[in-house]
SEZA-659950 format. One record per residue: x, y, z of N, C-alpha, C in turn; residue in one letter. Coordinates in nm, 2 decimals. Layout:
SEZA-659950
(node (X,Y,Z),(X,Y,Z),(X,Y,Z),"a") ...
end
This chain:
SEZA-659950
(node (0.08,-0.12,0.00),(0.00,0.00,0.00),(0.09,0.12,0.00),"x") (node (0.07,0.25,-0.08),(0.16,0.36,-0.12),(0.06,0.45,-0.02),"x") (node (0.19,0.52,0.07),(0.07,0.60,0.17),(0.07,0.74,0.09),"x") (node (-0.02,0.83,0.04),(0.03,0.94,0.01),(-0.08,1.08,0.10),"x") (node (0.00,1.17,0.18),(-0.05,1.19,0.25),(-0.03,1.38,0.17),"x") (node (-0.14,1.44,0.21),(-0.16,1.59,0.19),(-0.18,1.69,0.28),"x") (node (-0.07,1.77,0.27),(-0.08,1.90,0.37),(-0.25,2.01,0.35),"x") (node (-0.33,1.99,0.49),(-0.43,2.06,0.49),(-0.45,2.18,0.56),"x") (node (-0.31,2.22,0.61),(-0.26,2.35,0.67),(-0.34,2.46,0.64),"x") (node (-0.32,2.57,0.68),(-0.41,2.74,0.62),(-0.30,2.77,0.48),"x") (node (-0.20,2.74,0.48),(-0.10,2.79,0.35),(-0.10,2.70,0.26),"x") (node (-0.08,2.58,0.28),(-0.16,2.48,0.17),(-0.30,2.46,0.10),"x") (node (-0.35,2.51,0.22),(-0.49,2.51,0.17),(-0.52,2.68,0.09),"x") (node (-0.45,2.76,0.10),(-0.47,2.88,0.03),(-0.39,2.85,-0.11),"x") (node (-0.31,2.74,-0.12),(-0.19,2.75,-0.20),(-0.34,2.60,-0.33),"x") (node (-0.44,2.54,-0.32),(-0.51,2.45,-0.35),(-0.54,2.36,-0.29),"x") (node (-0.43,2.30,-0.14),(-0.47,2.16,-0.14),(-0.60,2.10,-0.14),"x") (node (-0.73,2.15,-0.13),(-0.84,2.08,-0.18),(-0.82,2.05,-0.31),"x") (node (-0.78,2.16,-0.38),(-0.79,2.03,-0.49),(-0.72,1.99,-0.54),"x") (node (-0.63,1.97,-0.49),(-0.48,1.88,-0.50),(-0.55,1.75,-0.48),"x") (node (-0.61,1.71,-0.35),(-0.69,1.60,-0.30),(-0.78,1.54,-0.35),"x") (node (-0.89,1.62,-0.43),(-0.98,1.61,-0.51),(-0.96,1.56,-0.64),"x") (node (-0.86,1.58,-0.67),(-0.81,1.54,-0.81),(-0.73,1.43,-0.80),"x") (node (-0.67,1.44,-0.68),(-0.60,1.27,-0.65),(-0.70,1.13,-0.61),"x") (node (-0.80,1.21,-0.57),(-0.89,1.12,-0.52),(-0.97,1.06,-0.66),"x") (node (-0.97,1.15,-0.75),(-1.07,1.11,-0.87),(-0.96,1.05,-0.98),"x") (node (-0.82,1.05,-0.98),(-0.70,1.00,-0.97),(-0.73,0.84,-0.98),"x") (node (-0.68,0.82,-0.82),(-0.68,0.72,-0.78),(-0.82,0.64,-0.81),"x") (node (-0.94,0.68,-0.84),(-1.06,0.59,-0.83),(-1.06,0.52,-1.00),"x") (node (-1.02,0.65,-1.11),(-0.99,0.61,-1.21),(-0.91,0.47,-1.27),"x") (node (-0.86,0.52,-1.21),(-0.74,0.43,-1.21),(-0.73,0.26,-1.16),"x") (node (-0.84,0.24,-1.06),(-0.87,0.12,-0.99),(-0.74,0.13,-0.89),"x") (node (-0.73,0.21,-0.81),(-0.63,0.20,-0.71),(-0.67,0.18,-0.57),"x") (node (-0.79,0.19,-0.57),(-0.86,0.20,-0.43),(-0.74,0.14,-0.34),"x") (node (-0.75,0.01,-0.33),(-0.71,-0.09,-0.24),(-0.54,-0.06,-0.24),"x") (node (-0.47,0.00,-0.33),(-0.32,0.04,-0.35),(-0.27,0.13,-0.32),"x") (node (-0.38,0.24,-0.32),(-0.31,0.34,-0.24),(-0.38,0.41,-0.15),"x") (node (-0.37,0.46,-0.04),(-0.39,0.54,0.07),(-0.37,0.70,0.06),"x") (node (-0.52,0.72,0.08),(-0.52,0.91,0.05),(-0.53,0.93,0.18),"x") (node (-0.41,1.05,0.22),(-0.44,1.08,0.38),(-0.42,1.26,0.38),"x") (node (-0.45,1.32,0.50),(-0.42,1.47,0.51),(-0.32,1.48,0.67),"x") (node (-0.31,1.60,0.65),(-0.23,1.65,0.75),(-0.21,1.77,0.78),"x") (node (-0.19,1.83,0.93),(-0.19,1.96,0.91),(-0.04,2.01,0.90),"x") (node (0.05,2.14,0.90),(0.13,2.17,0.83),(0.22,2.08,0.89),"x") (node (0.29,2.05,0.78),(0.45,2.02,0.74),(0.57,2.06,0.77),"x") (node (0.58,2.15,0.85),(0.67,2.27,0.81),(0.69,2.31,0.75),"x") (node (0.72,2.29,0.60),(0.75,2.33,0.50),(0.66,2.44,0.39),"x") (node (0.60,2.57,0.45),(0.49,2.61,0.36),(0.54,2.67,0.25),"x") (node (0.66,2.75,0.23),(0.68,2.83,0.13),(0.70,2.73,0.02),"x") (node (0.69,2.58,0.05),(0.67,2.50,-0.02),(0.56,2.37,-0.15),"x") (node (0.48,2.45,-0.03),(0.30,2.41,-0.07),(0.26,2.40,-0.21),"x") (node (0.18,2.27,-0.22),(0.14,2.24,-0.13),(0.19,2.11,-0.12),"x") (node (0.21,2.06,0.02),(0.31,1.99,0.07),(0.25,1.84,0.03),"x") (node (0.31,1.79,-0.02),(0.26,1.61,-0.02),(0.37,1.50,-0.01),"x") (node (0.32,1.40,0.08),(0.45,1.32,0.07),(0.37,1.18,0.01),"x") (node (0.46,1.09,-0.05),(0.45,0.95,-0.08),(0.56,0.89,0.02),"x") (node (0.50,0.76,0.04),(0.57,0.69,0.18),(0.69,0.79,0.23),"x") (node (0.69,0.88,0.28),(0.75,1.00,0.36),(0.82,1.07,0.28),"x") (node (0.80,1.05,0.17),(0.90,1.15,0.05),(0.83,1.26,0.05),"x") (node (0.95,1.38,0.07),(0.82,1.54,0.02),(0.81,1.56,-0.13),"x") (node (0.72,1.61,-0.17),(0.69,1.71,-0.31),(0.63,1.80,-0.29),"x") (node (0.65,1.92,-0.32),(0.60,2.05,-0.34),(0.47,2.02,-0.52),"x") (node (0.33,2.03,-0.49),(0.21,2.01,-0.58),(0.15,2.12,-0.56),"x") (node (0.13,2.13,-0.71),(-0.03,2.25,-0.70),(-0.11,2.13,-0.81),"x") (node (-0.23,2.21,-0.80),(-0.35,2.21,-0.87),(-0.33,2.18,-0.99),"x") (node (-0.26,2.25,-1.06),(-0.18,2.25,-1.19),(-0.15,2.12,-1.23),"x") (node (-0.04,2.09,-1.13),(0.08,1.97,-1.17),(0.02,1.83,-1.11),"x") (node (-0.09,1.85,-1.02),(-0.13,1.71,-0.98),(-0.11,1.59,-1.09),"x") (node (-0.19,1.61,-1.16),(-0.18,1.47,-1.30),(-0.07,1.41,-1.28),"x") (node (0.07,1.53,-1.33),(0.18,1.49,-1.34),(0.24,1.40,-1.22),"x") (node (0.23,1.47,-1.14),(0.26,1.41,-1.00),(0.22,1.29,-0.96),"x") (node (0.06,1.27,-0.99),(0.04,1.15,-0.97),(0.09,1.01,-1.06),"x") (node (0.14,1.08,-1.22),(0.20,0.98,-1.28),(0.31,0.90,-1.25),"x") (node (0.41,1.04,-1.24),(0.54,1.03,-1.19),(0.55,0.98,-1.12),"x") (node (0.48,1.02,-1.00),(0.52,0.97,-0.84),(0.43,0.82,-0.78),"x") (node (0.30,0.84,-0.82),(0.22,0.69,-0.75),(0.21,0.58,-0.87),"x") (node (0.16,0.61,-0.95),(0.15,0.49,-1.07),(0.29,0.46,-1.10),"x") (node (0.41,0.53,-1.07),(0.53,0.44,-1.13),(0.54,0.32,-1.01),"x") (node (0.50,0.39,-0.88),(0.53,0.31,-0.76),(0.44,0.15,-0.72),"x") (node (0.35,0.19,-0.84),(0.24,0.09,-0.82),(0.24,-0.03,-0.92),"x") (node (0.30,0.03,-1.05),(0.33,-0.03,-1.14),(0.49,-0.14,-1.14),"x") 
end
């Protein structure tokens, strides 16, 4: 199971993370990943001038709104695959 977890902080959350989450979530259902990956939140990271903050099994990435797709290619389907 790929944990991938999203910062739901005030600066993350001004910076998209809803729909960072939202789009991972419609992502992951696409995809038939239910059971493979794990969508979680969290509140800040420390890291905000970095937002919005997301990690895969404790790895950071800095994601917007924008780049999610990408992100989720690169980062969870290679890991799943």
């Amino acid at each position: 199971m790929i944990k991938v977890t999203v910062c739901i902080g005030s600066s993350c959350h001004i910076k998209g993370s809803r729909q960072v989450v939202e789009e991972l979530q419609r992502l992951v259902g696409e995809n038939g990943l239910k059971d493979k990956v794990e969508l979680g939140g969290t509140f800040c990271m420390g890291r905000c001038k970095d937002g919005v903050c997301v990690t895969v099994d404790d790895e950071f990435f800095s994601v917007s709104p924008e780049t999610t797709e990408e992100f989720f290619r690169s980062e969870v389907l290679a890991r799943v695959s």
